[in-house]
LUMMI-645761 format. One line per field, with one value per atom (N, C-alpha, C): residue number from 1; atom name; x, y, z. Coordinates in nm, 3 decimals, decimal comma, m for minus. Atoms other than C-alpha are relative to their C-alpha. Layout:
N
nr = c(NUM ...)
atom = c(CA ...)
c1 = c(X ...)
c2 = c(Y ...)
c3 = c(Z ...)
//
This chain:
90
nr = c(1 1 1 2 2 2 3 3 3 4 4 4 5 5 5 6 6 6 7 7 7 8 8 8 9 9 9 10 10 10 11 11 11 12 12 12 13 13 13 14 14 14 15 15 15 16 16 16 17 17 17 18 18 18 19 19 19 20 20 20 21 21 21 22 22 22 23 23 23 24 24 24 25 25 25 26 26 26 27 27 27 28 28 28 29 29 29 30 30 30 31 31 31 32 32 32 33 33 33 34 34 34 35 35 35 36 36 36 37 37 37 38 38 38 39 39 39 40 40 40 41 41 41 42 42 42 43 43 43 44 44 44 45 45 45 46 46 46 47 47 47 48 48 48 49 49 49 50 50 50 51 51 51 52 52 52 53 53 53 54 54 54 55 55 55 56 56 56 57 57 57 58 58 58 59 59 59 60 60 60 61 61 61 62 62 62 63 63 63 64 64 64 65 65 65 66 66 66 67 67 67 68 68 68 69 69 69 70 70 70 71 71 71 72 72 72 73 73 73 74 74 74 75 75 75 76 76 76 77 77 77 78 78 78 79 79 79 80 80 80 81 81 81 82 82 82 83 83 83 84 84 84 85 85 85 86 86 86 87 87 87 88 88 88 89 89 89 90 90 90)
atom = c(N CA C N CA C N CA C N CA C N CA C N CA C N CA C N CA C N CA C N CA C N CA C N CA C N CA C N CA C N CA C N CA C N CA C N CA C N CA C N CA C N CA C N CA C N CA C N CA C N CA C N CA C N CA C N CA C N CA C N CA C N CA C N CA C N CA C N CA C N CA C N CA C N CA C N CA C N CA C N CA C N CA C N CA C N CA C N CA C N CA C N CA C N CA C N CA C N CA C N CA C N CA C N CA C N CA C N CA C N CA C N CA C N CA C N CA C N CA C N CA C N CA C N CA C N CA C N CA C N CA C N CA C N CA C N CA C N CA C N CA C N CA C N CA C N CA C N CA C N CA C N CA C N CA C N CA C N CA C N CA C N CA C N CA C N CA C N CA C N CA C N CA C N CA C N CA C N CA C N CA C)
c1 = c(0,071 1,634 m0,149 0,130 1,329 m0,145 0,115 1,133 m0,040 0,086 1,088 m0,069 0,103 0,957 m0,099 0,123 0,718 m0,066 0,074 0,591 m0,066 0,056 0,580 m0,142 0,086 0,360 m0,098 0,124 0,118 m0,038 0,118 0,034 m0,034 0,031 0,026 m0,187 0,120 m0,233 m0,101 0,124 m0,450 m0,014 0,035 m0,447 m0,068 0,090 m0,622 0,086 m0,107 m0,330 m0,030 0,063 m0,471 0,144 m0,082 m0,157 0,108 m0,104 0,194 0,155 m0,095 0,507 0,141 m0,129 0,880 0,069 m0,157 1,197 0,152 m0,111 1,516 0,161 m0,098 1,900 0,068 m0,089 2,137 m0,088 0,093 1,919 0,092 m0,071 2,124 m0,066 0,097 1,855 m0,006 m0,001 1,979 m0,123 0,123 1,802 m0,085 0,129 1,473 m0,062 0,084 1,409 m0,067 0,072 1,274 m0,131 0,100 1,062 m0,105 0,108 0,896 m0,052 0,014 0,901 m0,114 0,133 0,693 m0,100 0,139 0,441 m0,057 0,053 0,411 m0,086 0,088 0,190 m0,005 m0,057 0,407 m0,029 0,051 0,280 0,141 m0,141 0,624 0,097 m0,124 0,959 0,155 m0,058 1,193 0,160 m0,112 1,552 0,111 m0,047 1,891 0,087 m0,087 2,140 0,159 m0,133 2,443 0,019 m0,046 2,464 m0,085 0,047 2,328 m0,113 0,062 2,055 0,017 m0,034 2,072 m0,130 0,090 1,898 m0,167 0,158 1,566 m0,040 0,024 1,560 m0,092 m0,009 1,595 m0,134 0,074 1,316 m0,206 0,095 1,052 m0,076 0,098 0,791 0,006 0,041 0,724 0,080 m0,145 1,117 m0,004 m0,061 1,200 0,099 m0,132 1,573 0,004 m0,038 1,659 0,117 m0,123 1,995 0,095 m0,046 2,226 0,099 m0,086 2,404 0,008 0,050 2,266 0,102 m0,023 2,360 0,163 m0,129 2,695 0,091 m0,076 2,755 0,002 m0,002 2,650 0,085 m0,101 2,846 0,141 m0,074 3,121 0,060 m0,002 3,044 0,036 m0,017 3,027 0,136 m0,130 3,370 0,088 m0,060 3,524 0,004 0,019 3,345 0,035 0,004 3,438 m0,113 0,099 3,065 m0,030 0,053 2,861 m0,028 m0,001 2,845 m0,159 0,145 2,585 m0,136 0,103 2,357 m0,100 0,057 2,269 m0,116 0,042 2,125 m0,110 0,117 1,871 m0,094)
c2 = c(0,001 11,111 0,030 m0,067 11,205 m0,114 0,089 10,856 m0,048 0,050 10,795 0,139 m0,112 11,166 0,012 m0,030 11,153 m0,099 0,109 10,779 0,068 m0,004 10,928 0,130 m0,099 11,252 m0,040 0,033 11,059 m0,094 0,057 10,823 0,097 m0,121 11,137 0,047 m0,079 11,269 m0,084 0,121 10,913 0,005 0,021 10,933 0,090 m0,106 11,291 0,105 m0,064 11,500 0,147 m0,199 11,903 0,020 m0,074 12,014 m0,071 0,060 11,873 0,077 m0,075 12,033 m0,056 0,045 11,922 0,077 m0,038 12,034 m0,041 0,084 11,939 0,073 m0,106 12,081 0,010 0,003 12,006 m0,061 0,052 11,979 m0,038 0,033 11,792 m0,029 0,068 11,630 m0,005 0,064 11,385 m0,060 0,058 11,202 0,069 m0,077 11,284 0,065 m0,023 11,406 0,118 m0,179 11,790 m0,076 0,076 11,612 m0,124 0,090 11,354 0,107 m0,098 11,658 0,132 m0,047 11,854 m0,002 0,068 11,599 m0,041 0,011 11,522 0,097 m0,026 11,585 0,116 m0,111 11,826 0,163 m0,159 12,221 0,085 m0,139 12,393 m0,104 0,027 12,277 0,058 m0,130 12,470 m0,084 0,043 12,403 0,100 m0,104 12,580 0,058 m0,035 12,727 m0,057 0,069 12,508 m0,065 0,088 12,311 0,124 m0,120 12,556 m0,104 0,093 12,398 0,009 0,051 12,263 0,123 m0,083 12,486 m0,049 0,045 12,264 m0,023 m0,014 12,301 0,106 m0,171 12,675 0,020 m0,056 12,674 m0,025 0,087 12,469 0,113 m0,069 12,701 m0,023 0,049 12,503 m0,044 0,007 12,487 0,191 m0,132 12,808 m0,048 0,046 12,835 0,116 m0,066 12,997 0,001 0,026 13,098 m0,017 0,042 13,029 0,068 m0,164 13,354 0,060 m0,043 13,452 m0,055 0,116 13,144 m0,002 m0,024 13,143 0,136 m0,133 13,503 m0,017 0,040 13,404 m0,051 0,097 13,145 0,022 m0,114 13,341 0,051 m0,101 13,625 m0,061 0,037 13,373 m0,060 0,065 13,197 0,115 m0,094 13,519 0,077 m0,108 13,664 m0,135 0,124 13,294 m0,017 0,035 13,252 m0,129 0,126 12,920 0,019 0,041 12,819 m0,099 0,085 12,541 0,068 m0,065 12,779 0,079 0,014 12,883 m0,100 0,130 12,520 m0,030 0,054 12,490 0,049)
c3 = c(0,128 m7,004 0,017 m0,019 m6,839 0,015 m0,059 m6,861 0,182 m0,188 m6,454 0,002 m0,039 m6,401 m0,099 0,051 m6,676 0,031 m0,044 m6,574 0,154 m0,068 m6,250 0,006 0,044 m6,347 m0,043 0,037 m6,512 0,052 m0,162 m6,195 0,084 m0,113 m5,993 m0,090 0,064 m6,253 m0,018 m0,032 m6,253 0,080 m0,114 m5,887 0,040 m0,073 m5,907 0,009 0,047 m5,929 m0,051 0,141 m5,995 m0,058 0,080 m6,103 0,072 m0,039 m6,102 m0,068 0,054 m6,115 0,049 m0,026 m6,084 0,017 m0,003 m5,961 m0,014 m0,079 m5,998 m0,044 m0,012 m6,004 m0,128 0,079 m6,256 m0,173 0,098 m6,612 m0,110 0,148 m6,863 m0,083 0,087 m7,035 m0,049 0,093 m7,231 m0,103 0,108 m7,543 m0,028 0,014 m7,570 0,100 m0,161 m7,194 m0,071 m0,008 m7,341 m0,085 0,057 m7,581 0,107 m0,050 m7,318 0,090 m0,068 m7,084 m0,073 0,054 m7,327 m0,010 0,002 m7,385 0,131 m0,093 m7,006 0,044 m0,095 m6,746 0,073 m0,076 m6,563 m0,116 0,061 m6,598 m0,012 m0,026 m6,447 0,041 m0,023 m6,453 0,091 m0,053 m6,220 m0,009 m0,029 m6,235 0,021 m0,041 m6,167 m0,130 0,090 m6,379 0,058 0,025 m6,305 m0,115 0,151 m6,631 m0,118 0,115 m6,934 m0,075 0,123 m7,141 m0,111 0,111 m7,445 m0,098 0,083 m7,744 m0,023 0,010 m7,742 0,105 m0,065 m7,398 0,050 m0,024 m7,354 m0,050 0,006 m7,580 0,034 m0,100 m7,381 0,113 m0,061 m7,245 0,225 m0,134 m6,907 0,067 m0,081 m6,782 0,031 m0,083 m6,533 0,027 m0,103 m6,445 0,049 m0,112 m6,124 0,003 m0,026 m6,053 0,111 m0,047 m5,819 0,088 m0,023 m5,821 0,162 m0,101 m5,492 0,113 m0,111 m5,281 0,009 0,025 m5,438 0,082 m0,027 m5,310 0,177 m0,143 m4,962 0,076 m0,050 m4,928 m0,024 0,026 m5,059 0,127 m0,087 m4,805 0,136 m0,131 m4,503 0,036 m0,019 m4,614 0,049 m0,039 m4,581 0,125 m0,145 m4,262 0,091 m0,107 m4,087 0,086 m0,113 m4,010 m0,077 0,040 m4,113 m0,152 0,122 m4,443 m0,054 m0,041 m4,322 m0,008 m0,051 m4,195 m0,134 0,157 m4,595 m0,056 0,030 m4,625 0,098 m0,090 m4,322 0,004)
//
């Protein structure tokens, strides 16, 4: 719902904080999270495209989604060539 990362964004930004930005994977963000996420602290939001956002998400300026597409194909490519799968991840 987005209240711990905005509590924590705005001790980061009392402590001096130039710029603060979050990441994180799967964005469901329930309740009001886009709405506290708006009004926070945080400049850039980066998340992925496994879950789809919600329409008052999508239209939230300071969320980037990255996709996933890539990693997926990799890992894909390496199941098939029987090399590491792991080796994607380090």
């Amino acid at each position: 719902t987005g209240g711990s990362l905005t509590k924590v964004a705005r001790a980061l930004k009392n402590a001096g904080a130039a710029r603060i930005d979050a990441c994180f994977t799967h964005p469901v963000l329930s309740g009001r999270a886009v709405e506290k996420l708006d009004q926070s602290e945080i400049e850039e939001i980066i998340v992925t495209n496994t879950v789809p956002l919600n329409d008052h998400a999508s239209e939230l300026k300071k969320i980037k989604v990255l996709s996933i597409a890539p990693l997926l194909a990799k890992a894909i490519k390496s199941i098939h060539e029987e090399t590491s799968v792991s080796s994607l991840f380090v």
